[in-house]
C-alpha positions in Angstrom: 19.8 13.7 8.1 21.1 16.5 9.9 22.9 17.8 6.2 19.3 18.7 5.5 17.9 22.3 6.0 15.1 22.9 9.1 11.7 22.5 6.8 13.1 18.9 5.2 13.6 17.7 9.2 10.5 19.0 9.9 8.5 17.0 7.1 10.4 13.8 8.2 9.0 14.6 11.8 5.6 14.7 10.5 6.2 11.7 7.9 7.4 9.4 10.5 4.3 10.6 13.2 2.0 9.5 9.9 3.8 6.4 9.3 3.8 5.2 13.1 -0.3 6.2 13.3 -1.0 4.3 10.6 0.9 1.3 11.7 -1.8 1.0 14.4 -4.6 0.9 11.6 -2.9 -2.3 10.4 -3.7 -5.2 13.4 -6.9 -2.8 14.2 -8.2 -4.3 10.9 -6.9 -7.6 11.8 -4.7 -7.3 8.8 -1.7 -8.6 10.8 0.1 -10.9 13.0 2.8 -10.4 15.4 5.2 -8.2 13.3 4.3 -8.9 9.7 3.4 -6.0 7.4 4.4 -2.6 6.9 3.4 0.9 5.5 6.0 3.6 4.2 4.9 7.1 3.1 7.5 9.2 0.4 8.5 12.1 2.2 7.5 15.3 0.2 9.0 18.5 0.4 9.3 21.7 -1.8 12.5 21.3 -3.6 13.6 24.9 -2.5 14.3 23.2 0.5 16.0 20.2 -0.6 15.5 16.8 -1.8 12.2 16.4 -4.0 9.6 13.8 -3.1 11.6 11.0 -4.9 14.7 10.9 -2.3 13.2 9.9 0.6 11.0 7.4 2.5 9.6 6.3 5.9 8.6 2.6 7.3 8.5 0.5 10.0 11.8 -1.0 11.5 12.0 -5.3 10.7 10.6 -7.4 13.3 9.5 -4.9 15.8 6.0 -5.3 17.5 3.4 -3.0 16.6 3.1 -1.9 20.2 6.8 -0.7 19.8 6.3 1.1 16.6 6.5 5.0 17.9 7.6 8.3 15.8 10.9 7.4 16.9 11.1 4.1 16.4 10.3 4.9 12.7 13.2 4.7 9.9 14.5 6.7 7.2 15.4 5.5 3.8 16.3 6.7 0.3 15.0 5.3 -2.5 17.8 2.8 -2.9 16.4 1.2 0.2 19.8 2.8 2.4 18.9 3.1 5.9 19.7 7.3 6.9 18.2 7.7 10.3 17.1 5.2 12.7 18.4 2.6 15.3 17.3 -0.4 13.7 17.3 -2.4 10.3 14.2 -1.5 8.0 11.6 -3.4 7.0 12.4 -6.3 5.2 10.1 -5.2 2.3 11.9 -2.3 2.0 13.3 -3.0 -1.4 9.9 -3.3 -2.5 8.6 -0.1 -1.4 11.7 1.9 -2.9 11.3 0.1 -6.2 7.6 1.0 -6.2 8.5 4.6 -5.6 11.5 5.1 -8.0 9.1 4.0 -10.9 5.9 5.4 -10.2 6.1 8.8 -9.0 2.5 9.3 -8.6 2.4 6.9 -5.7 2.7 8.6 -2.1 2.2 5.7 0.4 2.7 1.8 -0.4 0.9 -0.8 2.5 1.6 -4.6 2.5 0.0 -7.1 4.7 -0.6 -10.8 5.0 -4.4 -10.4 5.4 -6.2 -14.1 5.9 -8.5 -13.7 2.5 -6.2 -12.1 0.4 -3.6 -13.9 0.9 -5.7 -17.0 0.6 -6.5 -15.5 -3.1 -2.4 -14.7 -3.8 -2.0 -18.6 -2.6 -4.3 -19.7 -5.3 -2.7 -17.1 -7.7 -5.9 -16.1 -8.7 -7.3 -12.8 -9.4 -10.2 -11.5 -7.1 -12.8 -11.2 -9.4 -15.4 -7.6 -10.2 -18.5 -9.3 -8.7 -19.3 -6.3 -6.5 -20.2 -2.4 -7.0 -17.3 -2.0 -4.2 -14.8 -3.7 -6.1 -16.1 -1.2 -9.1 -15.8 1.7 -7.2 -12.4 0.9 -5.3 -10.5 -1.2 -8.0 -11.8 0.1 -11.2 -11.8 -3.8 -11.9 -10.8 -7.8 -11.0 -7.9 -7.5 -8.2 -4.8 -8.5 -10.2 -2.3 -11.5 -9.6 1.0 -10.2 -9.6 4.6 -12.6 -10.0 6.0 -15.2 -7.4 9.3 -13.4 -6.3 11.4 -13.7 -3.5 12.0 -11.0 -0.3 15.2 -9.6 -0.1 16.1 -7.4 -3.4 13.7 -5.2 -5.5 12.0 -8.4 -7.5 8.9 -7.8 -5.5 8.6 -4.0 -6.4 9.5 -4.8 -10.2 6.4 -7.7 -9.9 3.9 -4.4 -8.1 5.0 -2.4 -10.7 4.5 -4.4 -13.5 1.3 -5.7 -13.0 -0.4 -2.0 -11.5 1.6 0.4 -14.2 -1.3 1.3 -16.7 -4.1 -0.7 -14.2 -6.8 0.9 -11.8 -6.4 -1.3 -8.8 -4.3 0.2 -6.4 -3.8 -3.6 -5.1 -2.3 -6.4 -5.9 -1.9 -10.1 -4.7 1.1 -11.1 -5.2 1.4 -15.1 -6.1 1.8 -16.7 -3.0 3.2 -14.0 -0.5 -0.1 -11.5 -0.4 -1.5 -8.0 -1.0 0.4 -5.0 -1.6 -1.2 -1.7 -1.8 -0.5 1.7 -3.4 -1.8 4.9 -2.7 -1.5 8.9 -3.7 0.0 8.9 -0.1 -0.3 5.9 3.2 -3.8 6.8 4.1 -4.8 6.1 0.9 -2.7 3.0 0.3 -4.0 1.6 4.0 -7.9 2.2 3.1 -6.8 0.2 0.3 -5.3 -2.8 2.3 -9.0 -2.6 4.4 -10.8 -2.4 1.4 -9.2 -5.5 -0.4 -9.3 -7.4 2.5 -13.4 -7.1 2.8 -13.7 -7.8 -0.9 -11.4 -10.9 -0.8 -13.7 -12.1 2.1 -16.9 -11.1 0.6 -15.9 -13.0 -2.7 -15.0 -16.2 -1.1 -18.0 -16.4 1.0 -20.1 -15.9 -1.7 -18.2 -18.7 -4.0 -19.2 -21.2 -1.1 -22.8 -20.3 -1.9 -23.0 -20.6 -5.7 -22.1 -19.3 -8.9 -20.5 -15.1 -8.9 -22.7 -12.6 -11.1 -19.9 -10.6 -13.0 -20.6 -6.7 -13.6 -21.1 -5.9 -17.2 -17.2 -3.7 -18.1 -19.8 -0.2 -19.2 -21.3 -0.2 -15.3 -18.0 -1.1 -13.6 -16.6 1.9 -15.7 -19.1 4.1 -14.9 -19.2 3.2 -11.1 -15.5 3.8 -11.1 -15.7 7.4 -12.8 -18.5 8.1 -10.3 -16.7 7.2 -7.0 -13.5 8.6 -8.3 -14.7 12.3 -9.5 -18.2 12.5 -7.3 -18.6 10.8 -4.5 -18.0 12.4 -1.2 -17.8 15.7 0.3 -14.4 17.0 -0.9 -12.2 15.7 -3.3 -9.1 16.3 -2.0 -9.8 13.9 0.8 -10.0 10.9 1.5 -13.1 9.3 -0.3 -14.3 6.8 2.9 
């Protein structure tokens, strides 16, 4: 890292004070247990000052407890998954994230968790079905199923990528591991991993009381356009 000129060491500082916040968010939702989960942000810089937003990331160290995870204790990565600056190994899912950023260049932030009810709907390999106006308005649709695949090399980001390339859900549950969650940067890709979580729940509580009422495809189009381009006080933000 220290090759890089002062504004790229500068947006890694920030990136990495981002990335450690947000790790707190995680077990605050009681989307986590001990040390599972993770959240990396693509570090984005003006190319005048060097690498473009495609070279480099930040995420959580493996097996470190969240009460550990500090700026510092944050780790740098390119998009091959190389560890660049840090003491310790990265995440374990770190394949995963690069792979996710390497072939979708929109994406900013990438969140996975092991969340009880989602996870509970990647066991069962089934999709979380568009019975609610939030699942509209957040998914654009059904919560998609991705591939079984196995931790350790990029299979898991080639199975996010495959099944969320071309679909609205910024989540998806991936057969019999959990959710992962994309977003325009981590904030967005968190709210998502909160938001999936509540709708998984919702969904299976309501199952134990009858029959689901699907939404009609026109009104969960039109509740997605809405949310996307209307609601909220600025657009640029964060839609919560």
């Amino acid at each position: 890292m220290t090759t890089y000129p002062r504004p790229v060491l500068e947006e890694v500082a920030r990136t990495r004070e981002v990335v450690a916040r947000l790790h707190a968010e995680l077990p605050r939702w009681g989307l986590v247990v001990w040390t599972a989960g993770n959240v990396s942000q693509r570090v984005v810089v003006d190319p005048r000052h060097g690498p473009g937003p495609e070279d480099l990331l930040v995420i959580k160290p493996s097996g470190v407890t969240y009460d550990e995870l500090t700026a510092e204790a944050m780790v740098v990565c390119d998009l091959d998954g190389n560890l660049l600056e840090g003491d310790r190994s990265p995440s374990s899912d770190t394949a995963a994230h690069a792979y996710v950023y390497r072939n979708m260049p929109e994406v900013g932030g990438v969140v996975h968790t092991h969340s009880t009810y989602a996870t509970a709907w990647a066991a069962r390999g089934e999709p979380v079905p568009c019975v609610l106006t939030m699942m509209a308005d957040e998914f654009g649709g059904d919560v998609p199923v991705g591939p079984f695949a196995l931790i350790g090399d990029d299979s898991i980001g080639r199975g996010i990528v495959e099944t969320l390339r071309g679909s609205r859900s910024p989540a998806v549950l991936m057969r019999n591991h959990g959710p992962f969650t994309i977003g325009r940067d981590a904030v967005a890709a968190v709210k998502a991993a909160v938001m999936v979580e509540e709708v998984a729940r919702t969904v299976h509580i309501a199952r134990q009381l009858g029959p689901t009422v699907p939404i009609d495809q026109n009104h969960i189009d039109s509740l997605y356009a809405r949310y996307q381009n209307v609601y909220g006080q600025n657009l640029t933000e964060d839609r919560s």
